[in-house]
N, C-alpha and C positions, 0 to 999 in steps of 0.2 A: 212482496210478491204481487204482480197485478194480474186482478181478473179476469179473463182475458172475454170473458163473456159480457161485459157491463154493457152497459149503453154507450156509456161516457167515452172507452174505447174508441168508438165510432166516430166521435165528433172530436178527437185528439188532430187527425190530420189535418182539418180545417178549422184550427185557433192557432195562435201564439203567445202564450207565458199564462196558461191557465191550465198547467201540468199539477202544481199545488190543487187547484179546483178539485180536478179530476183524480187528483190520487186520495183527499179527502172522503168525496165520495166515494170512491172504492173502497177505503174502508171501511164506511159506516153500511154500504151494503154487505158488502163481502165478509163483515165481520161478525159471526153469529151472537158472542158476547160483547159487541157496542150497542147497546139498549141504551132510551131515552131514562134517567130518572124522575121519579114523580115527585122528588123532596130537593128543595123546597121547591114549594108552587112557585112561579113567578109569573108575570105579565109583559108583556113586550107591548109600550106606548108611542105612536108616532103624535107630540105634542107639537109638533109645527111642520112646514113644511120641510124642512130641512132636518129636526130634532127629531127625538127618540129617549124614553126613558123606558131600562131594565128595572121593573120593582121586582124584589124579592121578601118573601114574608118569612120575617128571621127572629118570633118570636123567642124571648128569651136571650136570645145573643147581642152584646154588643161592640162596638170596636175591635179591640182588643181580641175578640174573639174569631173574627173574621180576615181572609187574604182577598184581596181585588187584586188581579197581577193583568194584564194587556202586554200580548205578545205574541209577534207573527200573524198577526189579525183574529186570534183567540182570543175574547177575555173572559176568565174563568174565575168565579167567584168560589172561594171554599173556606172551610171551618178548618180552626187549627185543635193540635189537642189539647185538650181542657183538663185539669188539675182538678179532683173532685172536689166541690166546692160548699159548703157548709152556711147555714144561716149565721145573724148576727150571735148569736149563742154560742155557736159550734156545732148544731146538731138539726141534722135532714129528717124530718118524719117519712115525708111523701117526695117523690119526685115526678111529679108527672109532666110538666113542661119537658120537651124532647130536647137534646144539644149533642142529636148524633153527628156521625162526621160528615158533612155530602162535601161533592166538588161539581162544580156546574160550569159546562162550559158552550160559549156560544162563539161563532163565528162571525167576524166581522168585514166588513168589505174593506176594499184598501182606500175607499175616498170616505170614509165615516173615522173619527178621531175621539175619544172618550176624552168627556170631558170635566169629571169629576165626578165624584160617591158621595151619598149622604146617608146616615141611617137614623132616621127618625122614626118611634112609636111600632117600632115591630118593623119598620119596614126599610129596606135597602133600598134606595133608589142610585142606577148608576144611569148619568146622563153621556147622551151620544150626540156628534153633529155631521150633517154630511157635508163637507167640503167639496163645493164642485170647483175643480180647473179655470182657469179663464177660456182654456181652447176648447171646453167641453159644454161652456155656455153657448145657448143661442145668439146667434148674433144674426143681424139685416147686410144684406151688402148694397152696396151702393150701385145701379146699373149706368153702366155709361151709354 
C-alpha cells in the first residue's frame, strides 16, 4: 500500500523506472517497525575512486557461519543458525562472545557490482565497484 503523503509521491510523475526507489523508500518511512539495527557495527569505505568496502565486525563468527547473498541491488549480509557449540573438551563454562542471529541489509545502486567477501580477524570486508557505462562517461566532442 503506498503512502500517499510521502515526498517521493511527488517526484514519481517526473522520473522513469525509479518506481523500485520510490516504493523502497516508502517503506522504510512508512514503516513504523523497519528500524535501522545497531549489530553488527559496520563501516562503509570508499577506498578508490570507483571502489567501496562494506567492513563488518563479526567477532567470533567465521565462514561457515555467515550468508552474503546480492540480489536485486540488496546485499544483505546474515548469520545462519548455529548448533550450540562446545570447547575442545566438550564443556562451555562461560559464553560471552555474542553469536546472536542479525541480518543486515544494504542497498545498492544498479552501476556498483560486488565484487568479493573476505573474512579476516573479526572482520567481514565485502568489496564493491562502480561500473560506469561508456555513454555515461565524459567525453570532448570534436567542434567543426
Amino acid at each position: 500500500m503506498k503512502n500517499n503523503l510521502s515526498i517521493f509521491n511527488n517526484l514519481r510523475p517526473l522520473t522513469v523506472g525509479f518506481d523500485d526507489w520510490f516504493d523502497h523508500f516508502d517503506t522504510m518511512l512508512g514503516n513504523p517497525s523497519y528500524t535501522a539495527s545497531n549489530f553488527p557495527p559496520y563501516n562503509i569505505v570508499k577506498t578508490g575512486e570507483y571502489t567501496y568496502d562494506v567492513e563488518l565486525a563479526l567477532a567470533g563468527f567465521n565462514r561457515k557461519d555467515i550468508d552474503v547473498e546480492y540480489h536485486y541491488n540488496l546485499l544483505t549480509v546474515k548469520s545462519k543458525k548455529q548448533e550450540e557449540t562446545k570447547d575442545e573438551d566438550g564443556n562451555m563454562i562461560h559464553r560471552g562472545i555474542s553469536k546472536r542471529m542479525f541480518s543486515k541489509t544494504f542497498t545498492i545502486a544498479n552501476d556498483v557490482e560486488v565484487k568479493g567477501a573476505e573474512l579476516k580477524d573479526g572482520l567481514l570486508k565485502v568489496s564493491l565497484e562502480r561500473i560506469i557505462p561508456e555513454h555515461k562517461k565524459a567525453k570532448f566532442i570534436d567542434i567543426k
